[in-house]
C-alpha positions, 0 to 999 in steps of 0.5 A, a space after each residue: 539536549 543530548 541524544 539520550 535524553 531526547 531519546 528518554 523524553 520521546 518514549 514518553 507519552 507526554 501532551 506536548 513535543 521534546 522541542 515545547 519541554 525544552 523551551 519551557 524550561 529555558 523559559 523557566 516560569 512554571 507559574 505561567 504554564 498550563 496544568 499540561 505543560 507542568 505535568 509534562 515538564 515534570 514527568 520528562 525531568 524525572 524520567 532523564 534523571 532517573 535514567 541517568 541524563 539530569 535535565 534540571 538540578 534538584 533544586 529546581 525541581 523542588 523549588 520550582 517545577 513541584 512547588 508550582 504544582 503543589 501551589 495550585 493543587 496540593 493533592 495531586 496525584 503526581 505529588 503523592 507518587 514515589 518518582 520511579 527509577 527508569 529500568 525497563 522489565 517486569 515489576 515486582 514486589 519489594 520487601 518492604 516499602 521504599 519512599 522517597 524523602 521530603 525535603 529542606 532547604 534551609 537550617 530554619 526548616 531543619 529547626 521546625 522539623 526538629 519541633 515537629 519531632 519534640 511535639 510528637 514526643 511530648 504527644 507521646 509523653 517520652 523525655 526529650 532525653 530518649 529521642 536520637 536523631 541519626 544523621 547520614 550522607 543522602 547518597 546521589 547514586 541508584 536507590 536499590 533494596 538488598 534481601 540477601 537473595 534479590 536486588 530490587 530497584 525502588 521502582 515506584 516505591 512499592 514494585 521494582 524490578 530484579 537487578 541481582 546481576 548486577 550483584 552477579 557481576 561482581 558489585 560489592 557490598 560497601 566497606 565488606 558489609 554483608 548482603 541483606 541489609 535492606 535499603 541503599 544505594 549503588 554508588 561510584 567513588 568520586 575520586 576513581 571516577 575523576 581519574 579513570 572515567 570523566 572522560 567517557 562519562 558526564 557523570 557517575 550516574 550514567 555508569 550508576 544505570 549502566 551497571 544495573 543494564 540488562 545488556 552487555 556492559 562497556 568494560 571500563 565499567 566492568 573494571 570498575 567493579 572489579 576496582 570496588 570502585 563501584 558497590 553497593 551502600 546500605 543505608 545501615 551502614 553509612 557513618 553518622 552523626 547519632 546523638 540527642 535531639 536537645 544537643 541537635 537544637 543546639 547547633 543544627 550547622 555543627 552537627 550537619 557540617 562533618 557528614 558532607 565529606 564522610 564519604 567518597 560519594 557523589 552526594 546531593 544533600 544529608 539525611 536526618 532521621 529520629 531512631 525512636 521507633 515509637 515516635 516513628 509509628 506515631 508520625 508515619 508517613 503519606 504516600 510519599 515519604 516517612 514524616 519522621 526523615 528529612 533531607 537537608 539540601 544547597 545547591 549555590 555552586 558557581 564559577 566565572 567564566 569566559 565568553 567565547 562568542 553569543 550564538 543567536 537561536 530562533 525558537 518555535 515563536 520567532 523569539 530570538 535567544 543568545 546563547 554564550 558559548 564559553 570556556 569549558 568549565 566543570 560546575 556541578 559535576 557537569 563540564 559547561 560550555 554553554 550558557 543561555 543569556 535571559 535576553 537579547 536587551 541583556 546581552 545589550 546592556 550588560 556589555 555580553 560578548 567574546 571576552 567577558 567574564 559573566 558568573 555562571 550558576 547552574 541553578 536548574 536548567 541543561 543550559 544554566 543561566 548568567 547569574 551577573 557580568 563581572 568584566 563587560 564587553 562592547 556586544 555583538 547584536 545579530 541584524 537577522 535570523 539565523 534560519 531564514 535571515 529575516 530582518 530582526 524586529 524587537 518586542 519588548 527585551 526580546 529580537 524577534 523574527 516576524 517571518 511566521 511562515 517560512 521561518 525553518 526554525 519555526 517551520 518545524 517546531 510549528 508542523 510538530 506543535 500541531 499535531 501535537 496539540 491536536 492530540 487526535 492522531 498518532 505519527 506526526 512526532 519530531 522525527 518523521 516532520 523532520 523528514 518532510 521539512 527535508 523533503 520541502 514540506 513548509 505548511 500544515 497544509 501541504 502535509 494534508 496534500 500529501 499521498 502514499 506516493 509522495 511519502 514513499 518516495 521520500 524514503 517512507 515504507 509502503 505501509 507506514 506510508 499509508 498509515 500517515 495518510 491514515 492518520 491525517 484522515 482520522 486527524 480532521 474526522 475525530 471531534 476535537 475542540 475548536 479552542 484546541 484546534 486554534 491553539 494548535 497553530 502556536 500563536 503568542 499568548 493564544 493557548 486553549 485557556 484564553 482561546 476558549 475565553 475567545 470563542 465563548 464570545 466569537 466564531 473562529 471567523 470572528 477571531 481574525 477581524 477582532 481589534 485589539 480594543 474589541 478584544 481588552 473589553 473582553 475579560 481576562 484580556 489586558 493590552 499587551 496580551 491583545 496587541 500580541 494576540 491581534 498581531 499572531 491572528 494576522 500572521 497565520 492567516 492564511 495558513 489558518 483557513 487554508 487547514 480549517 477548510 479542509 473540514 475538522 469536525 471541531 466542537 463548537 464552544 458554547 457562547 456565553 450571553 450574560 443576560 441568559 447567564 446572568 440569573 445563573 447561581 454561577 454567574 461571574 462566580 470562580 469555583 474550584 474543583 477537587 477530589 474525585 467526582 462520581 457524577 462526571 470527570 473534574 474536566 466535565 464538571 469544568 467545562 459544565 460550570 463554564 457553561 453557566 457562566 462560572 470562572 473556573 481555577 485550578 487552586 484555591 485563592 481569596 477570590 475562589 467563590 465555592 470549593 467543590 469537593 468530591 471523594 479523597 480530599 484532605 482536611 487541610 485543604 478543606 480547613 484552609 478554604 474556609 479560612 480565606 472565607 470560601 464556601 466549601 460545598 461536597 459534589 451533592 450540594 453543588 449539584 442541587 445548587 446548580 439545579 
């Protein structure tokens, strides 16, 4: 990760540290995060590509980050939210709303586009020979409305800030156009960034923001706009493919083909657009983009690269990652010289190694992954870690390093993991838990330890000395979870959904002498999450109890005795709720059902029993409950069910 986007993703304020984004993303299964964790990894996505510091490739966003999200909630808020550009200022009012674009990634979804656009005409009753379908580069630059007088960015599609010094320090109106032709993009050609910037810049995005920065700009920027290298390019007046509907059927690929290289633009897709005003009324649009427009979008760049060398990485779980180290290759508009390897047992049987030749795709993480081994090598396996040179153990594909507790790689990102978990507290971030693991500080309990004294000593100002020890006594007096304090200490497979499960059956003393067989009889448990569960239970410890007796005010989880619960209509029931509730938050709701014995979900599936609806759910979501035989039930209904 850069300074840049670590600096992006720490303004933020996310639920989880910048170390939790970016091991998520290296493990890239979305579909076994939390609800949290999703949420988090898309908002830090976004904000590093709107600010200029791609974290991910759109593909993998689209594909993987907002498909994980609308599978388990369709409607929320996230998904109907215009994604913000990243300008700090005070916000305005545009002339008109700027949306963002669906999109597709593939012909086939072109073509049901294109159906959808001959079933509203034919609602209409207009001729299949009055529809046009316009379509233009989808300019990878920095979206911007132009009213004559103001330049605006998007902002969140409805409020944007004033960027007209941009316009004030010389920025043209692409191909001599004149101002005030509504929506665009500011944009830099490829062939002048190639040859004059490449070298200060990864990207043309990074000159994109800092044309538009409040502050003074480097001057090879300002000669860029001076060159004309840089302008801004309406929409309007794109070149374009403009022609029938019925012609465009006929040959989606043909018709597509010559926009990709029409202009000396970085682009990241084409757009395709019916012009016919009346059809374009009938469609309109959700809160996030016109159904009358469509983005059509690939992303299979790859190239063959050599392996330098494979550099061994311990995370915050003791996992052991291999990381290639290669010849510096340009792919995606980004020069790669590292690549992250799936797993150790890879690396083994695949022969990856200084000298092999592996594909590389970037297909969506900061350190794309080896997509196969073209010319193998005998490998290279590390005997022990590389923070505290443990003996290395395997666990499954993975080396391991067990030394939980005085492991540096995991010291830190564990003191960071907690109190980022506990979320009660402010002040503990990545950069002051550096400076204490600098100063010797290993455990949880050795920062409760500390005093104003030791802390000043360390370089800490007098006043923010004492407001860190302030917040380490509101950090243990404001009522937390018992579910959420377990979880803070970072065990394997033990987050706050299967802690809660846990304590809805045992005490936070109990945990630690469960079996593993005792704890499969659980619901919800198989073998190998158990044995893992079992295993990270007995490496904390004593670390565990040496901060639980430090006296939290932890809210205790209510224990589930299925023969009180047992006559409860939500016994064993899953139910799902959605919309917006007016008797209590969704949370409480949830929290309240679990009580009753219910199991609750986050989307809707064959085995969801009741689907609670409160204010603003669509009809579709409703129509598809139903048709997998769930019961629908508003939020008056199920409170009278439920007594």
């Amino acid at each position: 990760m850069t300074p840049q986007q670590q600096q992006i993703i720490s303004s933020l304020t996310l639920p989880i540290s910048v170390n939790s984004v970016m091991d998520l993303l290296e493990e890239a299964q979305p579909t076994s995060w939390t609800d949290e964790q999703l949420i988090a990894v898309l908002e830090a996505t976004n904000a590093c590509y709107r600010a200029g510091f791609p974290l991910v490739e759109d593909a993998f966003y689209d594909h993987h980050l907002l498909s994980a999200l609308q599978a388990r909630e369709p409607d929320h808020p996230f998904l109907l939210k215009v994604e913000p550009e990243i300008v700090s200022g005070k916000t305005i009012t545009l002339p008109q709303k700027m949306l963002s674009t669906d999109k597709a990634y593939s012909i086939t979804e072109i073509e049901k586009w294109v159906t959808r656009i001959k079933k509203a005409a034919d609602e209409l009753s207009i001729p299949h020979s009055d529809v046009n379908i316009r379509i233009t580069p989808k300019l990878d630059g920095y979206a911007a409305y132009d009213d004559g007088n103001t330049l605006y960015t998007r902002g969140d599609g409805v409020r944007g800030q004033d960027i007209t010094r941009a316009f004030t320090r010389g920025l043209a109106v692409a191909n001599q156009g004149e101002r005030g032709l509504g929506p665009g993009e500011i944009v830099i050609s490829k062939q002048y960034f190639d040859t004059f910037l490449s070298d200060q810049f990864e990207n043309s995005r990074n000159i994109q923001a800092a044309i538009i920065a409040e502050k003074k700009i480097e001057p090879s920027v300002v000669k860029a706009i001076q060159d004309e290298a840089c302008v801004f390019y309406p929409f309007a007046l794109l070149p374009n493919w403009t022609g029938l509907i019925d012609v465009l059927a006929e040959d989606v690929e043909a018709r597509i083909e010559p926009i990709w290289q029409a202009v000396d633009y970085d682009i990241d897709g084409v757009i395709l657009e019916t012009t016919h005003p009346d059809i374009k009324a009938h469609l309109g649009a959700t809160r996030h983009h016109h159904r009358w427009q469509i983005a059509f979008k690939v992303n299979d760049e790859s190239a063959e690269v050599e392996v330098l060398s494979v550099t061994p990485q311990t995370s915050r779980t003791g996992r052991v990652s291999p990381v290639a180290e290669l010849v510096p290759t340009k792919l995606s508009g980004a020069t790669i010289s590292r690549a992250t390897v799936h797993h150790y047992n890879m690396v083994q049987s695949n022969g990856v190694g200084p000298g092999a030749i592996v594909q590389l795709v970037r297909s969506g993480l900061v350190i794309p992954k080896i997509e196969k081994v073209i010319t193998a090598v005998t490998p290279q396996l590390p005997d022990a870690c590389p923070s505290c040179h443990s003996h290395l153990i395997w666990e499954a594909d993975h080396l391991i390093c067990p030394n939980k507790n005085d492991c540096p790689a995991q010291r830190e990102n564990t003191l960071v993991h907690f109190f980022k978990t506990l979320g009660n507290n402010d002040g503990f971030g990545p950069k002051v838990v550096e400076k204490l693991c600098q100063n010797g500080v290993k455990h949880i309990h050795d920062i409760y330890a500390l005093g104003p004294v030791d802390l000043m000593a360390w370089g800490f100002g007098e006043k923010t000395a004492l407001n860190l020890v302030e917040q380490l006594n509101v950090s243990r007096s404001v009522a937390i979870e018992d579910w959420r304090f377990l979880a803070a200490f970072g065990i394997t497979r033990l987050g706050g959904g299967n802690g809660e499960k846990l304590l809805q059956h045992h005490t936070l003393s109990e945990l630690f002498d469960l079996t593993v067989d005792a704890m499969v009889e659980i619901d919800g448990f198989a073998q190998l999450s158990a044995e893992a569960i079992v295993e990270g239970l007995a490496n904390v410890k004593t670390e565990f109890f040496k901060v639980y007796e430090l006296g939290f005010n932890l809210i205790v989880t209510p224990k589930l005795s299925e023969s009180d619960l047992a006559d409860t209509v939500l016994f064993g029931k899953q139910v799902v709720f959605t919309g917006s509730m007016t008797s209590g938050s969704r949370s409480d709701m949830e929290k309240h059902a679990k009580t009753l014995g219910a199991k609750v979900g986050k989307s809707v599936s064959g085995n969801t029993t009741y689907l609670i609806t409160g204010d603003k759910v669509g009809a579709n979501k409703i129509n598809a409950a139903r048709d997998k035989g769930v019961t629908v039930l508003t939020e008056l209904e199920y409170l009278a069910m439920i007594g």
